[in-house]
N, C-alpha and C positions, 0 to 999 in steps of 0.2 A: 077083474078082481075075483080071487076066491074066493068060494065059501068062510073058508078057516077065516082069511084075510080079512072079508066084510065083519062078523062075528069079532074078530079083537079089532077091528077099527072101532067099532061100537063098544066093545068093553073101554078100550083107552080112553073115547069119549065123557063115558061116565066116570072113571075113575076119576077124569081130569075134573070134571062139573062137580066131585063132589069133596071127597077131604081131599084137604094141601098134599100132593103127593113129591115136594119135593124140600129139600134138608138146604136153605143157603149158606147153614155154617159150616157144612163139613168141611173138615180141611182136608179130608184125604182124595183122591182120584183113583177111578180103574185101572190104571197103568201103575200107579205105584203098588197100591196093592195086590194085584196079580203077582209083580216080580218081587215081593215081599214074602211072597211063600220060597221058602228056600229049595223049595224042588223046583221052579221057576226058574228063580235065578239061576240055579245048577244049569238048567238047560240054555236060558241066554249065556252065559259066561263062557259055556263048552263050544256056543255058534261063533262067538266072538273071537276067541284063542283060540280053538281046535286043538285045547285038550279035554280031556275026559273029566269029567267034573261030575262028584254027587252032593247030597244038602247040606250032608255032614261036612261037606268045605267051608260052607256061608255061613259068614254071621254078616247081618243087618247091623248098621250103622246110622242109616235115615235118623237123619233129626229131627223129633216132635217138634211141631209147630212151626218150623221156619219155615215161611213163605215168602219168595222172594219178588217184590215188586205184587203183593198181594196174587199172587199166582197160584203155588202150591206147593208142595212138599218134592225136593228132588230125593231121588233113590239112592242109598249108597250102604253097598256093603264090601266083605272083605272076603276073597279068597286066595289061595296058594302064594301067599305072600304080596297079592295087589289089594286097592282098595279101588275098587269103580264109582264113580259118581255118574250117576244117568239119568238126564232132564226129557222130558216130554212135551213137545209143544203141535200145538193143533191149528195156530192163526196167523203166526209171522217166526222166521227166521232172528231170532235176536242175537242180535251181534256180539250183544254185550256177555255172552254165555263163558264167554274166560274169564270177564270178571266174576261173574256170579259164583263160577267152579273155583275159583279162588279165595274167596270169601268162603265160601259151605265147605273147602278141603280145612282151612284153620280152624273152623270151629267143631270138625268132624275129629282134626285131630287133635284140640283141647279135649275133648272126652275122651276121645280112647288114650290118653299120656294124662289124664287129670291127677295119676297116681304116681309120677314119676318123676326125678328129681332134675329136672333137663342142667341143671348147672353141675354135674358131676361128669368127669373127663372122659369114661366109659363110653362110646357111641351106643346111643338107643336106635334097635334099629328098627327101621318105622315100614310098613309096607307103602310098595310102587304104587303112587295114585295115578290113575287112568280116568279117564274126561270122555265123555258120551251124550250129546247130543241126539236124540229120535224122533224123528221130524213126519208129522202124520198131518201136514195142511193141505189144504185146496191152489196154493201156488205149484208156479210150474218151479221146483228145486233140482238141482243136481244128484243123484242117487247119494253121492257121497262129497263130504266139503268137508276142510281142515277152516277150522277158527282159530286165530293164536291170538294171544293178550297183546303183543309186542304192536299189532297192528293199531291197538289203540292209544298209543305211545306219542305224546305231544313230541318229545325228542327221537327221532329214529336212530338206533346204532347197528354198525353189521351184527354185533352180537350180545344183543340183550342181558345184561346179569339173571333177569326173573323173566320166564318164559312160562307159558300155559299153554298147551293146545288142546281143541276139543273137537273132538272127531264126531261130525255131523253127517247121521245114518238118514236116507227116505226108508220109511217104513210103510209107506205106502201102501194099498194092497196091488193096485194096477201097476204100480210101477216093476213089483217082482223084484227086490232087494236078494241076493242070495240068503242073508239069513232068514226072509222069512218062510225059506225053504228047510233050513238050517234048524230051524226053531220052532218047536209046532207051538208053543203057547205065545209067540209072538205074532206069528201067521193068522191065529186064532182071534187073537186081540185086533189086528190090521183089518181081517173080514169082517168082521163087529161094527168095529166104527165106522168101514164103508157100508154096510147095510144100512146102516144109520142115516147113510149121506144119499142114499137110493132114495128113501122113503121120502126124504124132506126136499129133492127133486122134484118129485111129484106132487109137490106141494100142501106135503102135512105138516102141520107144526110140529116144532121142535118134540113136543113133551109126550106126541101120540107116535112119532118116528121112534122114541127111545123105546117106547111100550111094546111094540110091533117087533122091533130087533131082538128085546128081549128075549119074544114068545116064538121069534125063528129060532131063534141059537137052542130053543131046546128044543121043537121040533126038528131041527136037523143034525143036532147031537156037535155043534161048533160052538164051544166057548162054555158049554153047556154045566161043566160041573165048576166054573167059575162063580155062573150063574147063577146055580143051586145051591152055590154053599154061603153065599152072600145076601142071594133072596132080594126083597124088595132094594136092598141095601144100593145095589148096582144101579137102579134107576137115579138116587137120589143121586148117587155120585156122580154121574150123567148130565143128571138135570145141572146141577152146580158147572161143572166142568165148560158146557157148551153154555149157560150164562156167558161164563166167563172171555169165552172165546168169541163169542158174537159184539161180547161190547168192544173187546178189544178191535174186531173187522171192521164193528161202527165207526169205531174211531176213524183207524186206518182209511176208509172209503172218503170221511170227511175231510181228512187232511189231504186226499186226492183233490176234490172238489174245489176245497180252499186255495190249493196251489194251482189248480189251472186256472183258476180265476184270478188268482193273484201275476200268474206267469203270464197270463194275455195282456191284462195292463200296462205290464213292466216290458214286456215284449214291443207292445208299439214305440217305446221309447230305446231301447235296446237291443230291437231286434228280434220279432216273434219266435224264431226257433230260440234260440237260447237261453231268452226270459224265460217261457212254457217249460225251460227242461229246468229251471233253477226252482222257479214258482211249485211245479210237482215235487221237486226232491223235499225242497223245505216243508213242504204243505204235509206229505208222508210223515216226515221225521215229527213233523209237529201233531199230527195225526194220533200215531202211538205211542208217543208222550202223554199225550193229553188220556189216552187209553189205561197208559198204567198207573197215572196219577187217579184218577176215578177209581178202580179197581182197588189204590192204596186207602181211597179212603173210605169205602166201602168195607173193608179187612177191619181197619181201626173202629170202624163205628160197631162192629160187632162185638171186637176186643173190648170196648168202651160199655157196652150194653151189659157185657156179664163181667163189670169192673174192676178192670187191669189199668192197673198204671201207666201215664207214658212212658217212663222208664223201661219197662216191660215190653211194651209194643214195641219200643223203637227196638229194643235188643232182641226178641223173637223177631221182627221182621227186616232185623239188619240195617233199617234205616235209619234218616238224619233226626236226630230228637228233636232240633227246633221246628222243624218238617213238622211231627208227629203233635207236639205240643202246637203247634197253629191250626192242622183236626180236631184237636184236643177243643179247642176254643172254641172254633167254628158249632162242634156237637154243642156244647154250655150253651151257645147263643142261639140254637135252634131246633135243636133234638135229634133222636138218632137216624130222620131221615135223607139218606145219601144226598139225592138231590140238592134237597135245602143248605145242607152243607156244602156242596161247591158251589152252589149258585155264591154263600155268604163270602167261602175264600175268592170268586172271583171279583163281589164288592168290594171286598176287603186289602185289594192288592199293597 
């Protein structure tokens, strides 16, 4: 280990031992905010299309506050007549990404038409929404996947009336995606989070790995005026983001666990290969379920602390009100510690 390296291992040391250095409320993330600077986005949109794009194209669209599945804000703005929607994820492939883009394209376009009279005979014409998926996990994924809605379609027809697809980019840094050739502030972004993922190989904790990437990206001049212009800011958003992603892995590892255990039992009576492969599938599914349901009420309990109504929660977070109002209860009967509240909704079944 370096000098440099010894010397901010010890600084992140202490910063960690001494004030809270990290924000669990923020809603935003490094990914959304980087490509929220519209010279950003100019530059993702131009690796995307391969056309020529300046800032002066973009307007930002991103909806404050909606967070879906207690996750985070997706990105969406509008250029040359498109409107991009473009999610980030760091822990699992979620299937469920054309619904989500379908849900966040209607209420993206309640705002932008809130002034418009849609029952008058004139066609309003609305900009091409485009669907983007950027997949930055520790799974082995395919460089590129098509997600369509229609697959999640209890009735299958050759040709769907309502369709979505959402084009699922690895943005990897090993993996070498052409845009992150394409794209320096993407490429930029991908080196970041793999330094990240260096450091906690090596077996630093989380919150001394983000300290460390920081203080490389500016010695080595990567990511560097992201860095500088957002300041401590980037850690918090860090620290939050990888919370987030690690409970959701927890989850996911457990519902492995539970389903090879469940698949071997059911396998003596059914047949050890093929219990083991029903027992895993279930055990996953129920895994990241059980991930993003924690995650939801963890969101709420914060919405709850700086006192928002269910009402409110359920509509900024897109979810089921009676869902929201049974957190609602659980926080009344125990306080706003996460835990204690699913522990009570799981007495409470």
């Amino acid at each position: 280990m370096t000098e440099d390296r010894t010397n901010d291992l010890a600084k992140a040391e202490t910063k960690k031992g001494g004030k809270e250095v990290s924000n669990r409320e923020l809603k935003s993330d490094v990914f959304t905010a980087l490509f929220s600077e519209p010279e950003n986005a100019a530059k993702l949109y131009a690796a995307l299309s391969g056309e020529e794009t300046v800032p002066e194209d973009i307007r930002i669209t991103t909806l404050e506050g909606v967070l879906f599945l207690a996750r985070k804000n997706d990105l969406g703005f509008t250029v040359k007549g498109r409107m991009l929607v473009i999610s980030e994820h760091q822990s699992t492939v979620n299937e469920n990404m054309p619904l989500r883009s379908m849900l966040y394209y209607g209420r993206t376009m309640e705002k932008l038409l809130q002034d418009r009279n849609l029952y008058r005979e004139k066609r309003i014409p609305i900009p091409t929404p485009e669907f983007f998926l950027f997949y930055n996990g520790t799974r082995d994924v395919p460089d590129e996947k098509v997600l369509k809605l229609s697959d999640g379609y209890i009735v299958k027809t050759k040709y769907p009336m309502l369709e979505l697809t959402v084009r699922m980019i690895n943005i990897n840094f090993p993996v070498g995606h052409r845009l992150l050739q394409e794209c320096e502030p993407l490429y930029e972004y991908s080196w970041f989070i793999e330094r990240i993922r260096t450091y906690l190989q090596e077996d630093m904790d989380r919150d001394t790995a983000v300290t460390l990437a920081v203080k490389d990206s500016v010695r080595e001049g990567i990511f560097s005026d992201f860095v500088a212009k957002h300041g401590s800011e980037v850690e918090n958003m860090l620290f939050t983001q990888f919370n987030m992603d690690d409970a959701l892995e927890v989850r996911y590892e457990e519902g492995v666990e539970d389903g090879m255990e469940r698949g071997l039992t059911q396998g003596r009576k059914q047949g050890l290969e093929q219990g083991l492969k029903q027992g895993i599938s279930q055990g996953i599914s129920q895994g990241i379920s059980q991930g993003e349901h924690r995650l939801l009420i963890r969101q709420v309990c914060g919405k709850l602390q700086k006192g928002e109504s269910a009402e409110k929660i359920a509509e900024d977070l897109l979810a089921d009100e009676a869902q929201i109002r049974r957190i609602c209860e659980a926080y009344e009967a125990c306080g706003p510690e996460e835990t204690a509240v699913s522990r009570w909704l799981e007495d409470h079944v």
